[in-house]
VOROBA-829687 format. One record per residue (C-alpha): residue number from 1; residue in one letter; x, y, z. Coordinates in steps of 0.05 Angstrom, whole numbers, plus 5000, padded with zeros to 4 digits. Example, Ala and Ser with C-alpha at 12.3 -4.5 7.8 and 13.67 -1.06 7.14 Angstrom:
BEGIN
- nr/rest/c1/c2/c3
- 1/A/5246/4910/5156
- 2/S/5273/4979/5143
REM end
This chain:
BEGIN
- nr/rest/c1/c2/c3
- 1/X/4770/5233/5075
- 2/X/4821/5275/5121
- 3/X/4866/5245/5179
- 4/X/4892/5294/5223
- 5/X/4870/5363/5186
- 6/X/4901/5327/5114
- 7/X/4856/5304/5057
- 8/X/4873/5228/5036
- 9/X/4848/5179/4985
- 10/X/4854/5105/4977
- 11/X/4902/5073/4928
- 12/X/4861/5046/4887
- 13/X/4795/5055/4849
- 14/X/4769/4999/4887
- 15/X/4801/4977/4949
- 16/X/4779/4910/4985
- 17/X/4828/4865/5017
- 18/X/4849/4802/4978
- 19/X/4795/4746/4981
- 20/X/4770/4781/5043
- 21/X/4820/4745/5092
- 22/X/4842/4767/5153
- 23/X/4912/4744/5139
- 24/X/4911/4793/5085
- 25/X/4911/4853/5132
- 26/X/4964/4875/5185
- 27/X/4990/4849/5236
- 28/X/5000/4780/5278
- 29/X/4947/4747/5229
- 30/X/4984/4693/5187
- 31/X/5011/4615/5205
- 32/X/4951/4626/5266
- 33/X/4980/4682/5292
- 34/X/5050/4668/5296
- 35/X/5073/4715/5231
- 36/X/5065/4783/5216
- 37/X/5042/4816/5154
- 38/X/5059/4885/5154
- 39/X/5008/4926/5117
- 40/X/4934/4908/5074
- 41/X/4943/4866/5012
- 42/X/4895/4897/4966
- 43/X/4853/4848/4912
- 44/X/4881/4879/4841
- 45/X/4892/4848/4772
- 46/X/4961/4868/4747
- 47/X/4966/4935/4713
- 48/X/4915/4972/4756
- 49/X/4923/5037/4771
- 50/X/4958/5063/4838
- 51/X/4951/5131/4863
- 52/X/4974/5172/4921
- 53/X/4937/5177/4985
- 54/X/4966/5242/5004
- 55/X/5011/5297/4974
- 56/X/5084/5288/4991
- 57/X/5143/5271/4968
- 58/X/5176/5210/4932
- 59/X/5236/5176/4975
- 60/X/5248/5114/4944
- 61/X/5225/5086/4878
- 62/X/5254/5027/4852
- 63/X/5265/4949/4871
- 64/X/5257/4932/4935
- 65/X/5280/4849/4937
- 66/X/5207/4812/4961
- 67/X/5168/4880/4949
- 68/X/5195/4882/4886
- 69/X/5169/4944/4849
- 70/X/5161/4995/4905
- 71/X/5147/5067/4913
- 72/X/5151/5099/4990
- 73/X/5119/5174/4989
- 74/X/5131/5207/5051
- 75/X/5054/5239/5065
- 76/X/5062/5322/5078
- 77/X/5056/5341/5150
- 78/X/5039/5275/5172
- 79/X/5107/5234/5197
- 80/X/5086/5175/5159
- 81/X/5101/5147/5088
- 82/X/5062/5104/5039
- 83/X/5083/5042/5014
- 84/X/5060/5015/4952
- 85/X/5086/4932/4933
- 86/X/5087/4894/4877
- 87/X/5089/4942/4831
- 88/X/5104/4918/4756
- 89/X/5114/4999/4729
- 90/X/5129/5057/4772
- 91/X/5105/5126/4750
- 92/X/5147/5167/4791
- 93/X/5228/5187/4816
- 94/X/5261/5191/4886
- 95/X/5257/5258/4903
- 96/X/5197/5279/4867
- 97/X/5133/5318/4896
- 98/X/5067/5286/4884
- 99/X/4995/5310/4897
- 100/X/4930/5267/4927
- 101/X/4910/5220/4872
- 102/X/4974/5227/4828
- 103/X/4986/5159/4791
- 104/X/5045/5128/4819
- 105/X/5053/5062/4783
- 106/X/5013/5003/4766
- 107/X/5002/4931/4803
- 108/X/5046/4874/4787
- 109/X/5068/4809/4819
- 110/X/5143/4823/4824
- 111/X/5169/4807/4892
- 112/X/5147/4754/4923
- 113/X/5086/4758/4891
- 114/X/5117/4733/4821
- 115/X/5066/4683/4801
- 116/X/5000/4696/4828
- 117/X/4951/4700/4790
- 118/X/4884/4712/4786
- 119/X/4852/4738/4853
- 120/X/4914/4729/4891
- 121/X/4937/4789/4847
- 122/X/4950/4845/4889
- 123/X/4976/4913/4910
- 124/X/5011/4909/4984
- 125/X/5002/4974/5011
- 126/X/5034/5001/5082
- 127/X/5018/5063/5123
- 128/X/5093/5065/5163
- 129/X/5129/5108/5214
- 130/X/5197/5114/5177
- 131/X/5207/5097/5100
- 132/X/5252/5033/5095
- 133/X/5236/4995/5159
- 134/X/5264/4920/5171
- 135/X/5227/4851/5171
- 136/X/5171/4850/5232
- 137/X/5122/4901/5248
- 138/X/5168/4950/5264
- 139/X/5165/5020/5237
- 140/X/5095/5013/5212
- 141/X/5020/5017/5235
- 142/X/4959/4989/5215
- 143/X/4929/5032/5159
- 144/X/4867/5024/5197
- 145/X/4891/5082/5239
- 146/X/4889/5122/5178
- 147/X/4834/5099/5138
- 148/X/4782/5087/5197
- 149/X/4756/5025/5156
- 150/X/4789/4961/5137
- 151/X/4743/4934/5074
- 152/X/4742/4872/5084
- 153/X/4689/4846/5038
- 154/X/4657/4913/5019
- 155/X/4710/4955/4966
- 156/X/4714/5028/4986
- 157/X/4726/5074/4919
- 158/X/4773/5129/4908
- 159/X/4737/5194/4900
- 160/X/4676/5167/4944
REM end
């Protein structure tokens, strides 16, 4: 795929948003509209693979409180960073270049997602417009802007 003249994957192998729910994608869409969720959660079994969706750059790898395990790659030439949740291993440093597809960790349920289990497993993902933005929508957009696609029911693969 490309977005604005730069080639970009999906973070996962298989990416279809947990048990095809609305209230699993971004936005005003949870308690009937009245809370936000502020990026796709992603339907993936703990220890999957996660990968970058652009080149860039690492800045911030580490804990991140209800994200728990969290990488943020700011995405070359675009003004927006990736965020990657839940993460039970991260691959990569603060600070460190990656390239499209690199592995940057693997799924978890740290967070606030300590305890799922089984298809409420999951990789949170955010497309946002600075790299540590507060609670709300703030500072982020709907990866839809980037990805053209939200898949709903239908997983879109890496690679495809």
């Amino acid at each position: 795929m490309i977005y604005k003249n730069t080639p970009i994957e999906w973070p996962l192998d298989s990416n279809v948003i947990r048990r095809g729910s609305v209230g699993n994608t971004f936005g005003m869409v949870r308690n009937g509209g009245t809370r936000a969720h502020q990026g796709w959660d992603f339907f993936a079994p703990a220890g999957t693979p996660c990968y970058a969706v652009a080149a860039g750059k690492v800045v911030f790898a580490g804990d991140r409180g209800d994200f728990g395990g969290m990488v943020v790659i700011e995405l070359a030439g675009l003004g927006l960073y990736a965020a990657y949740a839940h993460l039970s291993r991260i691959d990569v440093k603060q600070g460190q270049a990656v390239t499209l597809g690199q592995r940057v960790g693997t799924t978890g349920c740290t967070g606030n997602a300590a305890g799922m289990v089984g298809a409420d497993q999951h990789l949170h993902f955010e497309i946002r417009t600075e790299p540590l933005p507060g609670l709300g929508l703030g500072g982020r957009i709907s990866p839809l802007q980037v990805f053209g696609v939200c898949p709903m029911t239908k997983a879109e693969v890496r690679h495809a």
